[in-house]
BASE-786621 format. One record per residue (C-alpha): x, y, z; residue number from 1. Coordinates in nm, 3 decimals. Layout:
N
        xx        yy        zz   num
         X         Y         Z   NUM
...
***
This chain:
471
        xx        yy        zz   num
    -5.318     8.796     1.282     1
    -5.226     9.168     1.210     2
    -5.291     9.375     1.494     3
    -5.231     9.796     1.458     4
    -5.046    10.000     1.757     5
    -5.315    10.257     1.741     6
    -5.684    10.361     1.751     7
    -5.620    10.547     1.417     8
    -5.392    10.301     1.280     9
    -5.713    10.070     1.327    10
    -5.956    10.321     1.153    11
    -5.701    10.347     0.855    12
    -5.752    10.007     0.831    13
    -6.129     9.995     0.833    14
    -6.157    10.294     0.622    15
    -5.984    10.132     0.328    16
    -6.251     9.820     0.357    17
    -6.518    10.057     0.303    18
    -6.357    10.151    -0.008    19
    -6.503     9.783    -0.141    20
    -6.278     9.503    -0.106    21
    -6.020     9.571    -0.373    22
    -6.099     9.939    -0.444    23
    -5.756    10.068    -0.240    24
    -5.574     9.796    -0.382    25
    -5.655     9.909    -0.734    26
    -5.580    10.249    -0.700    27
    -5.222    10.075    -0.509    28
    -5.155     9.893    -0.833    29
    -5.277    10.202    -1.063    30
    -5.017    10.390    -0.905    31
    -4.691    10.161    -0.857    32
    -4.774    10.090    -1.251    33
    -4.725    10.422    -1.337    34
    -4.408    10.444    -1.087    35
    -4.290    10.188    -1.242    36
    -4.275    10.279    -1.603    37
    -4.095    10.590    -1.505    38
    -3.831    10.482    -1.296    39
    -3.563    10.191    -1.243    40
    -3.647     9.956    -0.904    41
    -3.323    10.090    -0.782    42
    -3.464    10.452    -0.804    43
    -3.768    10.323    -0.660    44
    -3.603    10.139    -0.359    45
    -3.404    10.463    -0.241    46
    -3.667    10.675    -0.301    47
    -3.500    10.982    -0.373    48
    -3.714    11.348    -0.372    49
    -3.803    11.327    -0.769    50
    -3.962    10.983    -0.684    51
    -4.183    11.069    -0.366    52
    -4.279    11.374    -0.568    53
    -4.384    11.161    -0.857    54
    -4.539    10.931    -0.621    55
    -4.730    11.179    -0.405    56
    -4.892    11.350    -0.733    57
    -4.958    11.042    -0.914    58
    -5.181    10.893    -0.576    59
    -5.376    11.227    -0.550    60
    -5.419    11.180    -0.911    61
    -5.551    10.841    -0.857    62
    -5.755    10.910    -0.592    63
    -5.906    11.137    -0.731    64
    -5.997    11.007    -1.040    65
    -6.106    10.643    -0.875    66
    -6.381    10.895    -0.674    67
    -6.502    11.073    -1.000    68
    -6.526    10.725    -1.133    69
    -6.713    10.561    -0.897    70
    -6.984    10.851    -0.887    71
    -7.053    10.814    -1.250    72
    -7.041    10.464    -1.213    73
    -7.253    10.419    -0.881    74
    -6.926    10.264    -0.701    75
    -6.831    10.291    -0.364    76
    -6.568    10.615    -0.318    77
    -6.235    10.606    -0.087    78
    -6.364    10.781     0.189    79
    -6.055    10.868     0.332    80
    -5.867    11.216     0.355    81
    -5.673    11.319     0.037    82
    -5.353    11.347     0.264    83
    -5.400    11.051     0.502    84
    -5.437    10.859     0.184    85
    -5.087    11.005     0.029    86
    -4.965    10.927     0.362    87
    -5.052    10.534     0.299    88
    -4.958    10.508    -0.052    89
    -4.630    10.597    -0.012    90
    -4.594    10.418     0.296    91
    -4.710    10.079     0.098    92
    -4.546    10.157    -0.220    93
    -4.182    10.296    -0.132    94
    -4.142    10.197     0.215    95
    -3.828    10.339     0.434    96
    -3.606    10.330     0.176    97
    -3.223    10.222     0.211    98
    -3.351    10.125     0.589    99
    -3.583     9.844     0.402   100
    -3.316     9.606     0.296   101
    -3.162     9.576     0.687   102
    -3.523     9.543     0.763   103
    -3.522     9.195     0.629   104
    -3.134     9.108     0.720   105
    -3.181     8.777     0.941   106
    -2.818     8.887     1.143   107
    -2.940     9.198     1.262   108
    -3.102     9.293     1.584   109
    -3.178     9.647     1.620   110
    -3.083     9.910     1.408   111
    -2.966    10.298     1.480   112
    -3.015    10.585     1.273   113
    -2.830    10.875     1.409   114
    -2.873    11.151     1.178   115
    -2.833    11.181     0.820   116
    -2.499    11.069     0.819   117
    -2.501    10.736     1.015   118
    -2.681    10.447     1.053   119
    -2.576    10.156     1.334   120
    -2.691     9.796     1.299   121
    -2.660     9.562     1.619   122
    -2.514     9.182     1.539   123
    -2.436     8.955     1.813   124
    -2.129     9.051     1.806   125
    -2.191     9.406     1.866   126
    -2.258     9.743     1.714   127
    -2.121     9.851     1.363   128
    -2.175    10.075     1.116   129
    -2.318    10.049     0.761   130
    -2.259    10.264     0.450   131
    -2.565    10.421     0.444   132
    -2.621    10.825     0.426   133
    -2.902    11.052     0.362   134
    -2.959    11.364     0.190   135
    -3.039    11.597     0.480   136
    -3.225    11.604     0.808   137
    -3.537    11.675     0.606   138
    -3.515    11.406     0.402   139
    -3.469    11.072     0.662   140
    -3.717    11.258     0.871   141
    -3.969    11.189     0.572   142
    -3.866    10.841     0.544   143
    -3.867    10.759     0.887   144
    -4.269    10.912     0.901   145
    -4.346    10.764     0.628   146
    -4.264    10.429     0.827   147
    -4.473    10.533     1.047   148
    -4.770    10.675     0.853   149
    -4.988    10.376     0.854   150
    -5.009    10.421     1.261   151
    -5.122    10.818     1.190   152
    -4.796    10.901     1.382   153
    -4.575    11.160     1.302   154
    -4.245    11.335     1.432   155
    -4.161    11.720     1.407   156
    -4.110    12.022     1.583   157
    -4.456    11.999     1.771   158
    -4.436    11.637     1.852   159
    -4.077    11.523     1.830   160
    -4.138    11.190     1.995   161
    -4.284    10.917     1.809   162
    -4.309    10.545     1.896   163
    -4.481    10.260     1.663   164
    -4.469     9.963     1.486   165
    -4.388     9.952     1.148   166
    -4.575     9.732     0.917   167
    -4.321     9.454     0.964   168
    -4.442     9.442     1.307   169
    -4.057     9.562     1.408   170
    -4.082     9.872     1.651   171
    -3.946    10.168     1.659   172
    -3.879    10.542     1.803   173
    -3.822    10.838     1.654   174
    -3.695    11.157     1.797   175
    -3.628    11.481     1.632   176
    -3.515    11.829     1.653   177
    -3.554    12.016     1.926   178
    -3.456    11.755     2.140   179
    -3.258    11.540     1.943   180
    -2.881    11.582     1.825   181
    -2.818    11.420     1.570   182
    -3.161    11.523     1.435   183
    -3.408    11.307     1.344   184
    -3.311    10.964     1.518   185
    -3.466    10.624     1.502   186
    -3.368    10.302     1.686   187
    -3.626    10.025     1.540   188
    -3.563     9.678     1.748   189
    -3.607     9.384     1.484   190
    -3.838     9.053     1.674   191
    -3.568     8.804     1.541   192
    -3.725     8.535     1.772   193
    -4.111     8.493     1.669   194
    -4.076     8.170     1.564   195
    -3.838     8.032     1.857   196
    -3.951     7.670     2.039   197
    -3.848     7.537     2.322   198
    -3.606     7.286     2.107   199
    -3.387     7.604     1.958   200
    -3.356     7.674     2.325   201
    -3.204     7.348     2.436   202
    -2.987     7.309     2.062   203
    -2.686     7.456     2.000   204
    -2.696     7.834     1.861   205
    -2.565     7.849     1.512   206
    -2.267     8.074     1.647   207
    -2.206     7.845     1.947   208
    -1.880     7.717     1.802   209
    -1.745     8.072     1.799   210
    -1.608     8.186     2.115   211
    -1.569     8.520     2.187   212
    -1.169     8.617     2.292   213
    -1.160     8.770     2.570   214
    -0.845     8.971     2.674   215
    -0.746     9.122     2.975   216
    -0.861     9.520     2.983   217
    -0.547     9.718     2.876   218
    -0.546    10.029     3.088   219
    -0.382    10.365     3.028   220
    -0.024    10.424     3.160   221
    -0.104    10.716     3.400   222
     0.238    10.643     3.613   223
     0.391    10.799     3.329   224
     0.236    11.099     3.350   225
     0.394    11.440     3.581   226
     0.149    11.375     3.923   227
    -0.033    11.657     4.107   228
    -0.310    11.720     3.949   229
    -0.689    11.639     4.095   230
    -0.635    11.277     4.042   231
    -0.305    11.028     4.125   232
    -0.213    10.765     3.884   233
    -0.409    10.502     4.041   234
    -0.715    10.684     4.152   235
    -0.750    10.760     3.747   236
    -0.680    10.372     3.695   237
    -0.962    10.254     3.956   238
    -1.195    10.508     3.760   239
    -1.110    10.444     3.391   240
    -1.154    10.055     3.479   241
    -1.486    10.130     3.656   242
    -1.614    10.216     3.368   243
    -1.487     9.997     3.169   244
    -1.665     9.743     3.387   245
    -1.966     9.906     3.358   246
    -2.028    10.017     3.689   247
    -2.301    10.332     3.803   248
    -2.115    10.620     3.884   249
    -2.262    10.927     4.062   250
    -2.085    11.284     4.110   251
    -2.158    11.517     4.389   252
    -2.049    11.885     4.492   253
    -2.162    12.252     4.475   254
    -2.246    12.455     4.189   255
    -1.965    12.522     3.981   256
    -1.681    12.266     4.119   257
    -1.676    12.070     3.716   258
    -1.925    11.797     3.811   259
    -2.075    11.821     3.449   260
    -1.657    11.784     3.358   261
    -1.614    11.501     3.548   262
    -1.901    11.328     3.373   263
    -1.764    11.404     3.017   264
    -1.422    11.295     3.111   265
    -1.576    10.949     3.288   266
    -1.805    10.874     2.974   267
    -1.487    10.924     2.731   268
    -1.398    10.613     2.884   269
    -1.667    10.403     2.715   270
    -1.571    10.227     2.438   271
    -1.627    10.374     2.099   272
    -1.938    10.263     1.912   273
    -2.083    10.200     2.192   274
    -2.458    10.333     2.220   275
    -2.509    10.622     2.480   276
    -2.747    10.815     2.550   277
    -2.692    11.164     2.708   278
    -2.999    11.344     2.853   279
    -2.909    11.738     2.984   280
    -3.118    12.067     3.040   281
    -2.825    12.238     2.850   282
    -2.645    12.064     2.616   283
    -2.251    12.086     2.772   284
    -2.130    11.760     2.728   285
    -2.023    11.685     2.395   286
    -1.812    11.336     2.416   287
    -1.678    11.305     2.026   288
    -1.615    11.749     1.922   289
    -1.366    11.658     1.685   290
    -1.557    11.414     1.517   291
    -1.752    11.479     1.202   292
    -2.001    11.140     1.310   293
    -2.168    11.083     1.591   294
    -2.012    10.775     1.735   295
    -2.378    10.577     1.810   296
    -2.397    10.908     2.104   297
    -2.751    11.049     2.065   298
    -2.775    11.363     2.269   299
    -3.154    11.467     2.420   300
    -3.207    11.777     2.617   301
    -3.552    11.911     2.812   302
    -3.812    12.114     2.590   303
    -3.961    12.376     2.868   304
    -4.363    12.492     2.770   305
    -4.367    12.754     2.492   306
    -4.619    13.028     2.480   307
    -4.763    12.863     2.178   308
    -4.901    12.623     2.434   309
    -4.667    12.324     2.336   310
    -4.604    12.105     2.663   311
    -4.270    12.072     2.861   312
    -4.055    11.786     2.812   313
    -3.912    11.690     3.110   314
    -3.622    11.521     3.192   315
    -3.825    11.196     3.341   316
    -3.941    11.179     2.994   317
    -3.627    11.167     2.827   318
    -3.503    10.872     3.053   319
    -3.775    10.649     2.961   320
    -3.766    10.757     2.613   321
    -3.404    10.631     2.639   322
    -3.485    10.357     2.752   323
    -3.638    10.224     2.437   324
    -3.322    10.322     2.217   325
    -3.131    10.030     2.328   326
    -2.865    10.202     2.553   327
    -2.542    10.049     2.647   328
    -2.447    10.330     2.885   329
    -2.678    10.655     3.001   330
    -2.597    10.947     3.147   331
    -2.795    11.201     3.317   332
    -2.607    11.522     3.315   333
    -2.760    11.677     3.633   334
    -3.014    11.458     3.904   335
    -3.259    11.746     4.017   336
    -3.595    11.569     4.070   337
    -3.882    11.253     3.984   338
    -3.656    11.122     3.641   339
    -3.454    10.962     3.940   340
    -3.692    10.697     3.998   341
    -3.693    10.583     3.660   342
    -3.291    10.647     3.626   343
    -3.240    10.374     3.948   344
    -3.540    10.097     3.784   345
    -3.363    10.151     3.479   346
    -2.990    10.082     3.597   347
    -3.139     9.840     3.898   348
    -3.275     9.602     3.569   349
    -2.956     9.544     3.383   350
    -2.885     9.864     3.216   351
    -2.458     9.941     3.245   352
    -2.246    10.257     3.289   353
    -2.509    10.467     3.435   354
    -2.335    10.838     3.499   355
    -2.534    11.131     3.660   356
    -2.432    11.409     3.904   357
    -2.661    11.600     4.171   358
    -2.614    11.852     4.410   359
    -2.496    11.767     4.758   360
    -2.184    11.830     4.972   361
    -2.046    11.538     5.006   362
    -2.101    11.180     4.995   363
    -2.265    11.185     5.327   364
    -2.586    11.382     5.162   365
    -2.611    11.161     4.858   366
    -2.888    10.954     4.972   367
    -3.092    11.203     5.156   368
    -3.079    11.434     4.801   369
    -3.206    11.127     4.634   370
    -3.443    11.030     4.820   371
    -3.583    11.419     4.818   372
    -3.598    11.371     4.447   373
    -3.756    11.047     4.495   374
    -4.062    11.205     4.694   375
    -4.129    11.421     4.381   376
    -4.187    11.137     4.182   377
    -4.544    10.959     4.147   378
    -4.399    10.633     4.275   379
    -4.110    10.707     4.429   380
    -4.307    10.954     4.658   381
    -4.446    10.557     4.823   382
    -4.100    10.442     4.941   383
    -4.001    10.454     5.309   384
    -3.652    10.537     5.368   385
    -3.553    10.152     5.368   386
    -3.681    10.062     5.026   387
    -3.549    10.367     4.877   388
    -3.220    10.301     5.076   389
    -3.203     9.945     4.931   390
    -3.257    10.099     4.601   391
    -2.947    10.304     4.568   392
    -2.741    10.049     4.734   393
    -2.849     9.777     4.455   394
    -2.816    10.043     4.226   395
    -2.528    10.266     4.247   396
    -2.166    10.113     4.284   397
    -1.952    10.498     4.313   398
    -2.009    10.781     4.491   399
    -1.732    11.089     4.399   400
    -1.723    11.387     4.585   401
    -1.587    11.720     4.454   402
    -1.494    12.019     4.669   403
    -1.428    12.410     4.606   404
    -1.122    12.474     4.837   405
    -1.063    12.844     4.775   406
    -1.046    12.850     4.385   407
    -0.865    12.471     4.422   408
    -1.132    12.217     4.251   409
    -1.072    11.864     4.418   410
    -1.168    11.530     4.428   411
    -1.239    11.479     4.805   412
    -1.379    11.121     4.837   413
    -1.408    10.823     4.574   414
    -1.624    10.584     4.776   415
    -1.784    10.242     4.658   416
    -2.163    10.136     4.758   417
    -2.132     9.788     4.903   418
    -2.484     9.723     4.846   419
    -2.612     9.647     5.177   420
    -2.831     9.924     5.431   421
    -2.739    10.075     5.772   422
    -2.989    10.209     6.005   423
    -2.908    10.550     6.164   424
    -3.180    10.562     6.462   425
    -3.559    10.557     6.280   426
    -3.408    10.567     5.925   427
    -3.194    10.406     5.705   428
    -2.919    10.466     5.442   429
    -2.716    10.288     5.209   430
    -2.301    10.169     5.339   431
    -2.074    10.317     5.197   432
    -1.674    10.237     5.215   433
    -1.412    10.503     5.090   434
    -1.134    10.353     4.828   435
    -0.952    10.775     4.767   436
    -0.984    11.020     5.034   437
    -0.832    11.297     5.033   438
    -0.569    11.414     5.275   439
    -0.627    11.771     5.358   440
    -0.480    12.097     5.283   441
    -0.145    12.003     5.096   442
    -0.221    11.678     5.067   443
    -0.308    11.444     4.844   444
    -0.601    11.175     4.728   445
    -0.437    10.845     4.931   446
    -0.561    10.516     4.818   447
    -0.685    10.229     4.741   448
    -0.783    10.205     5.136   449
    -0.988     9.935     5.090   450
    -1.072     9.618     4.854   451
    -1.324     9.687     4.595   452
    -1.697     9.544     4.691   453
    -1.735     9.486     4.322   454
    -1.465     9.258     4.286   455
    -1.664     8.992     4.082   456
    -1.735     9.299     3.851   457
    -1.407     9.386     3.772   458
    -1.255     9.018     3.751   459
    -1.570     8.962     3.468   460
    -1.451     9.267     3.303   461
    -1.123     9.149     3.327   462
    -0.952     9.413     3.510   463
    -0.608     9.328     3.690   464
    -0.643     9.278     4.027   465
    -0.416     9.577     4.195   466
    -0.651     9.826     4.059   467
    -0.879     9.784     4.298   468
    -0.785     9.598     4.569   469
    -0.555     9.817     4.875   470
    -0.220     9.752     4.865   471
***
């Protein structure tokens, strides 16, 4: 049973049966005949302008002349608009183009179009990239809607989110300029297991005999390196491998002191390819600049309400917008208010390599600034201080302070949340333990002084041992 993701999606439906039971499907057939006389099947599986021109024309043709038919002839008309129709044509006829074939590729997951100029395809074995490329920014942005025509969604400048199902029943969102770069962007997740039973389950998986290698993370040789500068050798170590094992990072300090910085330097860590999603007011991190490609990033940034009367997209948006483009790390360039709610659910559920920075002076005011935030947020606003407590202690594995000392930036504290709560008289708060702290005035950031709480982390990710255990 076919079911449509929408109200109008449903109508569309309906609206062609009232057409007679084969009128749209004549008109269909009227029209790929006449494609198809013109141009090759290649031609008409990319679907490049000349043909979705041709094809456009040649349905409004159609149409029109299946209406003036059926009056003479006492027939039932299309009673559907002139463009909506179009809209559906093309959709059935020409599909998403070069995107079709991977549509129907039995080893692929989930698939990432980021921009014009790159398209990702998740295996099991991870991400990769195929050789596909498109025209322009216009151009994929018409493909991708006319995906998504038959669900009377659309993506643009007014409504740059769009989420459906294409007619393959795989889903998909789209996001576009002005809050997309790369502009326009689609991650469509591919239901690979519909016909699963409970004896695939408990036999082997075709791959099973295929183990993956793993290898002991190599890290960077920072002891090499003159020392003095905001980090030591092995304070860089303990933060390069945190990310590498996928641990939630947060950054705190005063305006100005390079928390946004930090954040770039900490998500340059990430393995290449990987997908990551980075959500800012301003757009000031930029991970790949010398990079023609966009690496599987996909940067979003707020829209605030224009005096056209357009609505604001907020931050809390974005995050659970990001959610459904398959992340494999997510960063949050500044913390200010409700998205924080669904930034902790989303990293609390499974979701790696969270990084976000807030405001605070210290790592003593981290979780009374969160759980401010929290209390702006329709849900959050319901926690009591141990719930929300528990929250960012389950959560969040690395608090980092950063001080202005005169016009000295510094790292003051790297601490690790152990994931348990302490109650300070009728409240509580999440334990924290510092691993770096720095000395003082003249001094240095000394550590590791203490053993990692995350030590089952690192040893899944590999890491070698004295990198985060003291001594």
């Amino acid at each position: 049973m076919e079911f449509e993701d929408s109200f109008a999606g449903r109508l569309a439906q309906e609206q062609k049966g009232e057409a007679g039971p084969d009128a749209y499907g004549v008109v269909l057939s009227r029209v790929r005949d006449s494609l198809s006389k013109e141009f090759s099947a290649e031609q008409l599986t990319n679907a490049g302008p000349s043909v979705t021109e041709k094809a456009a024309r040649t349905a409004r043709e159609a149409l029109i002349q299946h209406n003036s038919e059926a009056l003479t002839q006492s027939k039932p008309r299309i009673m559907i608009h002139e463009d909506q129709f179009v809209q559906m044509v093309m959709a059935d006829l020409l599909g998403m183009g070069a995107i079709e074939p991977l549509l129907k590729d039995e080893t692929i997951e989930d698939i990432a179009v980021n921009g014009p100029n790159e398209v990702m395809v998740f295996r099991p074995g991870g991400w990769e990239e195929v050789d596909i490329r498109f025209d322009s920014p216009t151009r994929l942005l018409e493909i991708l809607n006319r995906g998504i025509a038959h669900s009377n969604r659309k993506a643009n400048m007014v409504t740059p989110i769009a989420d459906a199902i294409l007619q393959g029943r795989e889903r998909i969102s789209v996001v576009t300029y002005p809050i997309a770069n790369p502009h326009p962007t689609a991650v469509i997740r591919i239901p690979r297991a519909k016909e699963l039973t409970m004896e695939d389950l408990i036999q082997p998986a075709k791959n099973a005999g295929e183990k993956e290698k793993v290898q002991i993370e190599e890290l960077p040789d920072y002891e090499s390196l003159m020392q003095g500068g905001m980090l030591t050798a092995a304070a860089g170590k303990y933060l390069f491998a945190a990310v590498r094992a996928g641990l939630n990072i947060v950054v705190v300090g005063p305006t100005g002191v390079g928390k946004t910085t930090l954040l770039m330097i900490l998500g340059r860590c990430i393995p290449k390819g990987q997908r990551i999603l980075i959500i800012e007011d301003t757009p000031e991190i930029d991970l790949y600049p010398k990079d023609d490609k966009p690496n599987n990033v996909l940067y979003l940034r707020t829209r605030p309400a224009t005096i056209e009367g357009l609505p604001a997209i907020e931050q809390e948006e974005l995050v659970k917008l990001a959610l459904r483009h398959r992340p494999d790390a997510l960063t949050l360039g500044e913390a200010r208010g409700a998205e924080v709610f669904d930034l902790l659910n989303a990293l609390n559920t499974g979701h790696k390599n969270g990084l976000t920075s807030l405001h605070a002076y210290g790592v003593d005011e981290l979780f009374s600034r969160i759980y401010l935030m929290l209390a702006q947020s329709d849900r959050g606003r319901f926690l009591d201080s141990y719930r929300a407590a528990n929250l960012v202690a389950q959560t969040l594995h690395i608090a980092i302070s950063m001080e202005l000392v005169g016009r000295d930036r510094r790292i003051g504290t790297i601490a690790e949340l152990t994931g348990e709560v302490a109650q300070k008289g009728t409240s509580f708060e999440p334990k924290m333990v510092p691993i770096f702290q720095h000395t003082g005035a003249g001094g240095k950031l000394d550590g590791p002084l203490n053993d990692s709480r995350h030590t089952r982390i690192f040893e899944q990710a590999r890491i070698p041992g004295e990198v985060y255990r003291r001594g």
